[in-house]
N, C-alpha and C positions, 0 to 999 in steps of 0.2 A: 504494500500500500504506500500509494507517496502522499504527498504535502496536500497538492490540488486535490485527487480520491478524497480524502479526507474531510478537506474543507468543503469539497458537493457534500457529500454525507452526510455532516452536518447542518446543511443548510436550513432545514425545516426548526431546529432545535433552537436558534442563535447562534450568534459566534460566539466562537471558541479559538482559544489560543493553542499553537501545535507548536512544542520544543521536542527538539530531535534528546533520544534518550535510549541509553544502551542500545539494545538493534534495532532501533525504532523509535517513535513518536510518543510524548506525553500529550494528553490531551485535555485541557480545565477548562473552566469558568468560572468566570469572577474570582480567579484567583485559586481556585480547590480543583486539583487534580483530581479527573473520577473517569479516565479511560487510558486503557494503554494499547498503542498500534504497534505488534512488532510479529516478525514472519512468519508466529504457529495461530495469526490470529489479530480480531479485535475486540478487549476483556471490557469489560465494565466494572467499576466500584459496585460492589456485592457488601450486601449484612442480613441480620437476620430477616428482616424484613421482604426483602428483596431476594435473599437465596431461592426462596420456593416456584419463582417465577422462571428463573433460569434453570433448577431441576426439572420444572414440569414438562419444558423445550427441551430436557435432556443435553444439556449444555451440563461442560466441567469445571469445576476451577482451571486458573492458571499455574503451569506446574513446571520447573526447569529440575535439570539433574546435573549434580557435581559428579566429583569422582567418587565420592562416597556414598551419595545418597540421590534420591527423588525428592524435591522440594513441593510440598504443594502449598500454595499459596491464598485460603479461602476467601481475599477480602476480593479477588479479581476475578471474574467468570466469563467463559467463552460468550460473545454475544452470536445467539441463532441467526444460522445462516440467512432466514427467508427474511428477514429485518432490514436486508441488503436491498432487497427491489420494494420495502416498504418506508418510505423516509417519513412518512407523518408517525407509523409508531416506531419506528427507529428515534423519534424525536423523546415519544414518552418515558422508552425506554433508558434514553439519555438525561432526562431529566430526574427518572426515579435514581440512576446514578447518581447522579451529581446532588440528591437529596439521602444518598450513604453516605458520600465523601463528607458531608455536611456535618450528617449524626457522628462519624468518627470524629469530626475534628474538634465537635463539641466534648467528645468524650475524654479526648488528649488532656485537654484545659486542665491547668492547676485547680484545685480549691481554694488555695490560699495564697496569701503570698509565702514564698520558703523562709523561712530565715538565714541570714545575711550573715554570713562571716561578719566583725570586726577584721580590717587591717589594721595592723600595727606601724606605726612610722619606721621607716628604716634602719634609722640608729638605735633603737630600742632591738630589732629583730638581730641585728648585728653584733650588739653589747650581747642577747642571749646567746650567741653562737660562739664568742670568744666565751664564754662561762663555762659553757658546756665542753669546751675542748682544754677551759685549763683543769676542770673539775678531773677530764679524763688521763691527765698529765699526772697531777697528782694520784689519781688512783695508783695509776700503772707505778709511779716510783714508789708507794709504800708497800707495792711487792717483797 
């Protein structure tokens, strides 16, 4: 799939931004990546929500393989083939993505703020570092 493929595809849904990414294309909106285009396919952002819709099409997750293992990937799912010569629910489709990519990024979100280191000014971290090494001077000579 190239750049142009792509942007037709989309066309019923909105634009969309396409950043080239490992062996293929990232595909967002408004900023939230929720499709990936690359040569075993075009996935969609999946969650619970949304999994049962791509089961029912008989669609898989996204899966690559190292040398040690089979990765499956279940936030990305194959998008069914016939979606291709349908572009207004290729639209819905893309949208109910791009409303998982959403629900994750909600879910990322801190609760709180974390708490914050104190830094300490340099001379004070400096004065503890010669402490520490003449403490360890003296240990060693009263061997």
């Amino acid at each position: 799939m190239d750049r142009e493929f792509l942007i037709d595809l989309f066309a019923n849904f909105g634009p969309v931004t396409i950043r080239k990414m490992f062996f293929g294309y990232g595909i967002s909106a408004d900023g939230i990546n929720f499709a990936l285009a690359l040569r075993a396919g075009l996935f969609f952002r999946a969650d619970e929500v949304t999994i049962p819709d791509f089961e029912a099409e008989g669609s898989k997750p996204f899966q690559y393989s190292t040398r040690a293992k089979t990765v499956l990937v279940n936030s990305y799912w194959e998008l069914p083939a016939r979606l291709f010569d349908d572009s207004e629910e290729l639209a819905q489709w893309a949208r109910a993505a791009l409303a998982a990519a959403q629900r994750a990024k909600v879910k990322k979100r801190p609760k709180g703020k974390k708490a914050v280191a104190k830094k300490q000014p340099a001379k004070k971290v400096a004065k503890k570092a010669v402490r520490r090494v003449g403490k360890a001077k003296r240990a060693h000579r009263s061997r």
